[in-house]
N, C-alpha and C positions, 0 to 999 in steps of 0.2 A: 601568462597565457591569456586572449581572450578568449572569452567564456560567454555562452550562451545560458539563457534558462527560461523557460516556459510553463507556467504553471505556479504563480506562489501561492498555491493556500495552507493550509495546515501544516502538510508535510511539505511543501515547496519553496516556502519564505524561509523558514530554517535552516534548508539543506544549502539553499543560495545564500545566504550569510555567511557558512562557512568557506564558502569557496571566494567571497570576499574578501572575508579577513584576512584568507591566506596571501591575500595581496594578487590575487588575480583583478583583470581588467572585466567586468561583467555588462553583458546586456541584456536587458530583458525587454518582453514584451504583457503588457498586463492587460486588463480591463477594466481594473480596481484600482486604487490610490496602491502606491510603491509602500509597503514598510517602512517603517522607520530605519530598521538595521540594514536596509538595501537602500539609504537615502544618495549612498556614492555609486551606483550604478544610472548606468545609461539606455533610459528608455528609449523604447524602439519601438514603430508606427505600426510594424508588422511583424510574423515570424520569418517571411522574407529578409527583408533589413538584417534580426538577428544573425541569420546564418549566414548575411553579407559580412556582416562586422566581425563574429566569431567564428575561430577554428575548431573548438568544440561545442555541440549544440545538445543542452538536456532537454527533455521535454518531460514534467510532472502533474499528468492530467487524469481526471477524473473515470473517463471509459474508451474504449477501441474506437468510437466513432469521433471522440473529442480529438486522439490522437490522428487517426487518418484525415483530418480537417487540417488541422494546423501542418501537418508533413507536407498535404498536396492539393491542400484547398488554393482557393484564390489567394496569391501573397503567403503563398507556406514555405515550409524552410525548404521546400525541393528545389522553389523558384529561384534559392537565394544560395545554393550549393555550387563550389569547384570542387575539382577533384585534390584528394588527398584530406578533406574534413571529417569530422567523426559527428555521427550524432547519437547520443544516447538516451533512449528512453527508459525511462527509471517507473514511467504507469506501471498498472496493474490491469493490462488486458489481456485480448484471447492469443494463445499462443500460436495458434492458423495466421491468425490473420498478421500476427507479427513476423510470422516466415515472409510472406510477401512486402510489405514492408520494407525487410531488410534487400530482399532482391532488388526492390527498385532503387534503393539507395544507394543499393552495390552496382548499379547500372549506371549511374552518375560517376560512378572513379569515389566514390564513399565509404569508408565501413558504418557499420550501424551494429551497436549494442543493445539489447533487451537487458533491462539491470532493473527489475521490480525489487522491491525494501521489504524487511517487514522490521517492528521496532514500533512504529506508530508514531505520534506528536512526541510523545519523553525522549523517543529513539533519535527522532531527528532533531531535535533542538540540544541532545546531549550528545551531536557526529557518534551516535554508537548502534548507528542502523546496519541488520543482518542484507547483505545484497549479493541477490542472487544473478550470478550476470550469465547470456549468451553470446557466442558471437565468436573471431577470431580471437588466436593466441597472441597477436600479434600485436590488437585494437585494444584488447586487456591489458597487456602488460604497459601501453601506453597511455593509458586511461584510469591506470590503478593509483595512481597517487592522486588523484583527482577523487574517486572514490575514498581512501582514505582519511580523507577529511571530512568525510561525512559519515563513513561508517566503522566495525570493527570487526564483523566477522563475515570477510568478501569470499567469494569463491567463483570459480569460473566454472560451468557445472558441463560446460558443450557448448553446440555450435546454437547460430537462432533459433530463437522459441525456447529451447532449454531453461531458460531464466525462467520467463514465462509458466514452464507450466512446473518449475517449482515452485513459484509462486502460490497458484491453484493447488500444489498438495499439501504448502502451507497453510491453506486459509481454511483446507477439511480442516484439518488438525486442529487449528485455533477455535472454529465455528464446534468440533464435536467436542472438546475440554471445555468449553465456553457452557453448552449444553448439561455434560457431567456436572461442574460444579455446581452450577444453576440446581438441577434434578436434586443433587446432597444436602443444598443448603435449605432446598423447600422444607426437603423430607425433614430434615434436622428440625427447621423451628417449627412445624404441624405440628412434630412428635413433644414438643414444648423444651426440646433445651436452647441454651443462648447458640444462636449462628457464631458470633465471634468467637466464644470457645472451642466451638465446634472444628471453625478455619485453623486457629492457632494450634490446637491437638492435633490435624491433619497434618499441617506444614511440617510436623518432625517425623512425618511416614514417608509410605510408597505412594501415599497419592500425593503427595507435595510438588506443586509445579508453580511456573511463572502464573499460569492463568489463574490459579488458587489465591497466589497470592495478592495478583495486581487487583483482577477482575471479582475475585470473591469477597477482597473489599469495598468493592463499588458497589457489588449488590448488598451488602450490611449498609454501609452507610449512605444508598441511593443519591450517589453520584455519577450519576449518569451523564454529566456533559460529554459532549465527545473532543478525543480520541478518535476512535475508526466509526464514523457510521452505520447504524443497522442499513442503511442504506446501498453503503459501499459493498460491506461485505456481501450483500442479497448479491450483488453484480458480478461478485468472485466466485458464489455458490453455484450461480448458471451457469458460470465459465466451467466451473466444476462438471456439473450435470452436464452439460451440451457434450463437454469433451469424453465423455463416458459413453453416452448415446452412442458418437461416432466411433468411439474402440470399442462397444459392444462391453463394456463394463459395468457389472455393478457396483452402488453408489449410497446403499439401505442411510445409513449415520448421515452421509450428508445432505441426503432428500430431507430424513428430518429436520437436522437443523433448518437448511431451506426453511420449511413449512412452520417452523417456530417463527423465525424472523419475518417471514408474510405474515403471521401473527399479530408480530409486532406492531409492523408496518399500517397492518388495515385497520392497529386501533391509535395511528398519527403518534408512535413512535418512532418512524425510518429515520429520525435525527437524531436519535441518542446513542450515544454508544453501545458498540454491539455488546457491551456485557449486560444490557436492559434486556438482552433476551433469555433471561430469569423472570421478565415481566407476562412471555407467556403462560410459562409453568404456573407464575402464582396464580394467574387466572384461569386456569385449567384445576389448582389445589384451591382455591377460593381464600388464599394464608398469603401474607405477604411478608419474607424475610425482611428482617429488622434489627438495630442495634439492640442485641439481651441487654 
């Protein structure tokens, strides 16, 4: 098949490798030097071009505005659409504005999938990213072996936006776990016992979870490169908040987190991964978790 893909960075050189290997024909479009692992792929001048050359088109960008640029800016995949092509965006943006989106795509004789990930760089460099997709039953079931190579636990959740704002009750979940551990591990070592003890006696209870496990050892051992940005996720938490506002929902857990990660952020961490935001709390407990 040819194959489109736009966007390689952390999570977007990986996820397009895979669909390499599997002996797809690939084009992309970059700003950056091509990876190494995409050296057989055929660059392309524009996302225009892409959606000339490919029948499927992913796009793997950073915010809502990045995506509506490349879809229907000067030289976007709209410009470069016939009918009967797919395009799948795999971001993490607002789930409104991906309703629209999808209309207009579907006004070209198009479908269009909303397929946001979560899994993160491990997830996508080991095809075993969770993908949350929107869209027809129709564009899924044709698009799912395509997905399968890049992830392992698909689901087709509804029609547009659905992916979308699973996504967004994704990212509560992970930004308020992210928080919890943070909070346990301050308390832990203030109160003077080892964090890592602490972690490993956890992991065989009820609080035992991925984020304990992945993320509570990046705060012991302050490995903090990124993974997810505090950055990114700040962009997921508005999407959060915004979308709350407008259902007239309350949102208490994720406003804090929010407000940690502006924390973060305002003291020139928005590049480290989000589990740095345990670097609030210490500065708030004046204790910094450490290897016992």
């Amino acid at each position: 098949m040819n194959i489109g893909f736009i966007g390689l960075g952390i999570m977007g050189a990986p996820m397009a490798s895979h669909l390499l290997a599997a002996g797809h024909t690939l084009f992309v479009r970059t700003r950056s030097k091509v990876p190494e692992a995409l050296a057989a792929a055929t660059v392309c001048a524009s996302p225009k071009e892409v959606a000339e050359r490919a029948d499927v088109i992913f796009t793997m960008l950073p915010d809502t505005p990045d995506v509506e640029a490349v879809l229907f800016g000067n030289d976007g995949i709209a410009a470069g659409l016939t009918k009967g092509k797919t395009v799948v965006d795999m971001s993490s943006i607002s789930p409104i504005e991906t309703k629209a989106f999808a209309q207009k795509i579907n006004a070209l004789g198009c479908d269009y999938l909303d397929a946001p990930v979560s899994g993160g760089e491990v997830g996508a460099k080991a095809a075993s990213l969770t993908i949350m997709v929107g869209g027809s039953e129709e564009a899924f079931a044709r698009i799912k072996p395509l997905f399968e190579l890049m992830g392992k636990n698909i689901t087709l959740v509804g029609g547009n936006g659905d992916g979308q704002t699973t996504k967004v009750a994704n990212q509560i979940i992970v930004a308020l776990n992210i928080a919890a551990v943070g909070e346990a591990l301050v308390f832990a070592a203030k109160a003077g016992a080892d964090p890592a003890k602490v972690r490993q006696a956890l992991m065989g209870g009820f609080a035992s979870s991925r984020i304990l496990e992945v993320h509570g050892e990046r705060m012991i051992k302050r490995t903090f490169n990124p993974g997810f940005r505090i950055k990114l996720h700040q962009k997921d938490l508005s999407l959060a908040l915004a979308g709350a506002r407008a259902l007239g929902v309350a949102l208490p857990g994720t406003a804090n987190a929010a407000q940690l990660m502006q924390a973060c952020a305002a003291n020139g961490m928005a590049d480290l991964d989000h589990s740095a935001l345990v670097r609030a709390l210490e500065l708030m407990a004046n204790h910094e978790v450490a290897q016992g």
